[in-house]
Steps between C-alpha positions, in 0.01 A plus 500: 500500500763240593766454218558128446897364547481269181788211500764568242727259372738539779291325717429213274908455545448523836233230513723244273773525774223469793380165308828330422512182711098479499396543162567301223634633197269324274594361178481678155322231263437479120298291204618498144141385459421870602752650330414371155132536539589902620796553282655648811759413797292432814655514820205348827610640813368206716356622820278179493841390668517726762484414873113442589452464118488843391667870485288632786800410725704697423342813552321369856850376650687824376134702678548258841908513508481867536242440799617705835551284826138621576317441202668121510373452836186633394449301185317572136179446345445488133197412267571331203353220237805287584821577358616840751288234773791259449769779408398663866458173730800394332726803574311525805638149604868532406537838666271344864268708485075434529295545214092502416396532114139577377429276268193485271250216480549355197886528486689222340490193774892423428573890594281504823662142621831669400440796690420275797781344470778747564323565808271850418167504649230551235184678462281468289218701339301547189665710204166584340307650832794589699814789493815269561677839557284629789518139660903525508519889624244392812673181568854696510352771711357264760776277570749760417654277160661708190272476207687413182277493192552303187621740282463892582857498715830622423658258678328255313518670172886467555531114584256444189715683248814287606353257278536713156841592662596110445404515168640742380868405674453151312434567168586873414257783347083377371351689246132386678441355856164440619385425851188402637276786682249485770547734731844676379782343770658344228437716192657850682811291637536350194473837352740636755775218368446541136548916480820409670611247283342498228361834413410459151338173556090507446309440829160282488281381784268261463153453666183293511292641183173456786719726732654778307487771745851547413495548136233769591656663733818553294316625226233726692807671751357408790439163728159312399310269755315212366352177644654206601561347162375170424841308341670175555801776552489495851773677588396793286142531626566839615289815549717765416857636494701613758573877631862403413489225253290729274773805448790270466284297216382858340838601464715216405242208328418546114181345499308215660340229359231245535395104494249329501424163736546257179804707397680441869366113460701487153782642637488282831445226270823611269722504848361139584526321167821681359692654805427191737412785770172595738396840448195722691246615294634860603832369408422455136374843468849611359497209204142485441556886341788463374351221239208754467768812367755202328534766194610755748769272645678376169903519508492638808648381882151427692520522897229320683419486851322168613347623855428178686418135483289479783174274317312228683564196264123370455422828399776524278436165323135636467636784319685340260238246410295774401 
């Protein structure tokens, strides 16, 4: 049996210095609304203002900038709800080379025009009926691209963890961060930054309560399958774990957590009215629990990760006049 190389936090340094120039380094926002109604210090890590709208950037350009002359020529395929579609067709732009995404029927309009847009070729196919991942290996093998999933990549792992990296260089050691969790890109480089620089600080992902293979899986030992989850957190409508997400999370995260649909429409709501800012459902994950544990987070510096703003607008109004 094949002994997996998992990232360490050496190449999350290594990704920062791949992304500077490309990247933005996103601003670190705050509410005193928040803060009194927590009774803590809140720092948001705004990935909403990332290129392409979300973090999934950085981990696809610092995936694609490490691309041999070959692979370039060759091009990558990826599946993805939207967010590592843009993060990929982006990269895939900027550094010249081609680039097909599967997509999956009912992904957000706004992230399948986007994806268009930098110039990827998309595919599309049904997320309920159909394995995404055995669409991108046979597309790769015929026509000889480089798969790059979503999440279960070192490379990728890397890029994504750049993000807590940020943070952390901004305002100084968290007592609690919390980042969103689908499929574990962002969690386990996330993880790989705070260990590093934060030791003592308590880890939390946070995931769809109607998809919480994660939570299980932590808790059980092992990685849990489930269904496509039914949740207006897109980007989080994942299956499972990855074969390296999972180890990083089971060593380094404290717990993960859950919310529920209304709870990410409250917080999305809270960004909107108070923080003058469009967040993704899946983007709200990280405030929706933190004003579900408030009693846990009193007098204490609060970290949270805001993945992406990447939300088609009619939906989003329909949300919020729920």
């Amino acid at each position: 049996m094949t002994t997996l190389q998992l990232p360490t936090y050496a190449d999350v340094e290594a990704a920062a210095k791949r992304l500077e120039g490309y990247a933005n380094r996103t601003p670190v926002n705050t509410s005193r609304t928040l803060n009194e109604r927590l009774g803590a210090e809140v720092f948001f890590k705004c990935e909403n203002f990332q290129r392409m709208g979300a973090f999934k950037f950085r981990g696809a350009f610092n995936a694609l900038s490490k691309f041999t002359p070959e692979q370039r020529k060759g091009g990558v395929v990826a599946f993805s709800s939207g967010n590592h579609a843009q993060g990929i067709a982006l990269s895939a732009k900027l550094l010249g080379m081609p680039a097909t995404i599967v997509m999956p029927l009912d992904a957000p309009a706004l992230k399948v025009a986007a994806t268009k847009g930098y110039g990827a070729s998309v595919v599309m196919y049904d997320r309920y009926k159909e394995d995404r991942e055995a669409i991108g290996r046979d597309l790769a093998q015929k026509h000889g691209m480089t798969l790059i999933p979503p999440y279960d990549h070192p490379d990728v792992m890397a890029g994504q963890g750049t993000a807590a990296k940020e943070l952390f260089e901004e305002v100084g050691q968290l007592d609690v961060l919390l980042a969103p969790l689908g499929g574990g890109g962002l969690l386990s480089g996330t993880a790989l930054a705070t260990r590093a620089l934060a030791p003592q600080c308590q880890l939390y992902g946070v995931e769809p309560e109607a998809g919480n293979d994660g939570q299980q899986s932590l808790r059980s030992g092992k990685i849990l399958h489930i269904d496509t989850p039914k949740t207006i957190a897109d980007g989080a409508q994942t299956q499972h774990l990855g074969n390296y997400t999972f180890p990083v999370i089971q060593r380094d995260v404290n717990d993960i957590l859950t919310a529920s649909d209304a709870q990410l429409v409250e917080a999305m709501r809270f960004f909107a009215e108070r923080m003058k800012m469009i967040v993704e459902p899946t983007g709200a994950l990280g405030l929706a629990a933190a004003l579900q544990i408030k009693d846990q987070l009193k007098g204490k510096r609060v970290g949270i990760i805001i993945s992406g703003g990447n939300v088609d607008i009619s939906w989003f109004c329909e949300l919020m006049g729920r």
